[in-house]
C-alpha positions, 0 to 999 in steps of 0.5 A: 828167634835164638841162634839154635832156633835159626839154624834149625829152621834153616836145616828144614827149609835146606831140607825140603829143597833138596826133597822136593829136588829128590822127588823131582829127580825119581819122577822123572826116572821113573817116568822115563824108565818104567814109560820106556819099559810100557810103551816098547809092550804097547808098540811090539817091541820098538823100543827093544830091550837095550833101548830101555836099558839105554833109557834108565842109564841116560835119565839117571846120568841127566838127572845126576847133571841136573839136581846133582847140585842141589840135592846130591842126586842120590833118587833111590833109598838105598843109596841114600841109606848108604851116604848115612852108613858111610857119615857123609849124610845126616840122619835128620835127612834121611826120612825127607829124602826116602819120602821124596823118592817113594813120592816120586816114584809113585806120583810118575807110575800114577801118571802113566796109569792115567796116560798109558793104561795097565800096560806091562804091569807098569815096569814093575820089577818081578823075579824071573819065574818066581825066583826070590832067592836068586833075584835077592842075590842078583839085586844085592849084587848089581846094587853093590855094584852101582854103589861102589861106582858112586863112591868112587866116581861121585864121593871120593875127592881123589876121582876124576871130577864131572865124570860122576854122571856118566860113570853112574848111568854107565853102570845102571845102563850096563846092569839093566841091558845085562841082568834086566830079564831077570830081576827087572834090574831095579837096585832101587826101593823107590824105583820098584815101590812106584809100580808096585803100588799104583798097579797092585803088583806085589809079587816078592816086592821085599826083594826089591827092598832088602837087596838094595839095601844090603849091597848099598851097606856092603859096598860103603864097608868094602869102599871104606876098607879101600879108602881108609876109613874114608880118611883118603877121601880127602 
């Protein structure tokens, strides 16, 4: 085997590391985010709103913890996509990860099909009423949100370090307690496609794909503004 031929096989065994990493990390968010959201409908109301919220903030500050070493902990497409956008991600990562997270996502909403039953359609995120318009602007802008804590928490060399976790699940916590009855506060493609597929819930799920995505883009170009073409990063 030449060199080329080495590194290239190495890239791929690196590669399916860190999905199977990223597969892992979005199972368990969703498991424990959408489960929360099923059983506080199964016991009337136990887990309260605010302790889902707590719930979704805490897996993704002790995944960020746990696999951040291995695979960067990004478990959301968007945000992915937006490491490519900003070039501190290569492409030829990108699909294996997005694979890993809509995998995840899918296998933890089959498992609380199976365990829980059809309960709380799953903790499928659905516009408030119907309203796409307004949930396309909300995601867009909690997702624009989450991103920029991420750079500027998780990316940016000049940042406190070890404090990346805890600033990330503050934000996803904090946007799910205060925006959540509205949009379902997903800021997450792979999050919301989990429950939609499993459970056969579509109703405007683009939103929660385009939203995304588009304020993960917009918050790596406002933080690339910020940081100097990212040239301050280091």
């Amino acid at each position: 085997m030449d060199a080329t031929a080495h590194r290239l096989a190495c890239a791929r065994r690196d590669c399916r590391r860190e999905a199977i990493a990223e597969f892992l990390g979005t199972f368990i968010l969703v498991f424990a985010g959408t489960g929360a959201v099923m059983v506080n409908k199964t016991s009337a109301g136990s887990v309260t709103h605010l302790g889902v919220s707590f719930v979704f903030g805490a897996v993704v500050t002790a995944m960020i913890y746990a696999l951040g070493h291995i695979s960067g902990a990004h478990f959301n497409p968007a945000v992915t996509l937006g490491f490519w956008a900003s070039g501190f991600f290569p492409k030829y990562k990108v699909l294996p990860y997005v694979l890993g997270q809509c995998a995840g996502a899918i296998a933890a909403s089959q498992l609380l099909l199976i365990t829980l039953g059809k309960v709380a359609n799953l903790g499928a995120t659905i516009p408030l009423k119907g309203n796409w318009l307004q949930s396309l602007i909300l995601e867009t802008v909690l997702t624009f949100i989450l991103m920029l804590v991420i750079l500027g928490s998780g990316l940016d060399r000049r940042a406190h370090i070890g404090f990346a976790g805890i600033a990330i699940g503050l934000t996803v916590g904090l946007e799910a307690a205060f925006m959540g009855p509205i949009t379902g506060a997903s800021m997450n493609p792979a999050r919301s496609l989990g429950p939609a597929l499993v459970g056969g819930i579509w109703n405007h799920h683009w939103v929660y794909w385009v939203a995304p995505i588009w304020g993960a883009q917009l918050a790596v170009a406002v933080y690339r503004e910020l940081s100097n073409g990212f040239r301050d990063f280091n």
